[in-house]
N, C-alpha and C positions, 0 to 999 in steps of 0.2 A: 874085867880083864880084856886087856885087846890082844890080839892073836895077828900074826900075820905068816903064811910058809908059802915058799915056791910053788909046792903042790897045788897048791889053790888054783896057782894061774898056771899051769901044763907045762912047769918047767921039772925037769928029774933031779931034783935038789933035796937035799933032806934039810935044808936052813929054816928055819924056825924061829921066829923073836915074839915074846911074847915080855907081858907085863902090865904097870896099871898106866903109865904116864904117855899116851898118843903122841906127842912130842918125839919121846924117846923112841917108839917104835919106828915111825917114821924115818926118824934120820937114820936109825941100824938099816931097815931096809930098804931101803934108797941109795944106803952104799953099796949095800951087798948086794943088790940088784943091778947095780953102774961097775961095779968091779968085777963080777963071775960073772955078770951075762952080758953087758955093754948095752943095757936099758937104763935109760936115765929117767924115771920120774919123780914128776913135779912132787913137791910137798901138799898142792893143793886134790893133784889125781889119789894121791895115797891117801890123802885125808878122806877123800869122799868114799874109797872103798872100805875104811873105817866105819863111818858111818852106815854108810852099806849094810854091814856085817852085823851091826847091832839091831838093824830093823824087823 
């Protein structure tokens, strides 16, 4: 399961997406993170803290 929340990176959000499909997490938080905080990252920055996360 991939997991991604604000908390992680020191924003005071309680936004949370989680599920099995990296894809899908992705693009959920990459909006929500360009739309409540006006950070726009890449699909490829997200993906590698994905990766990250499972090491």
């Amino acid at each position: 399961m991939v997991r991604l929340s604000c908390r992680d990176y020191g924003f005071e959000c309680d936004y949370t997406v989680e599920g099995q499909n990296s894809q899908v997490i992705v693009e959920e938080f990459g909006t929500h993170s360009n739309n409540e905080h006006g950070i726009e990252y890449s699909k490829e920055t997200l993906m590698q803290i994905i990766l990250r996360k499972r090491i």
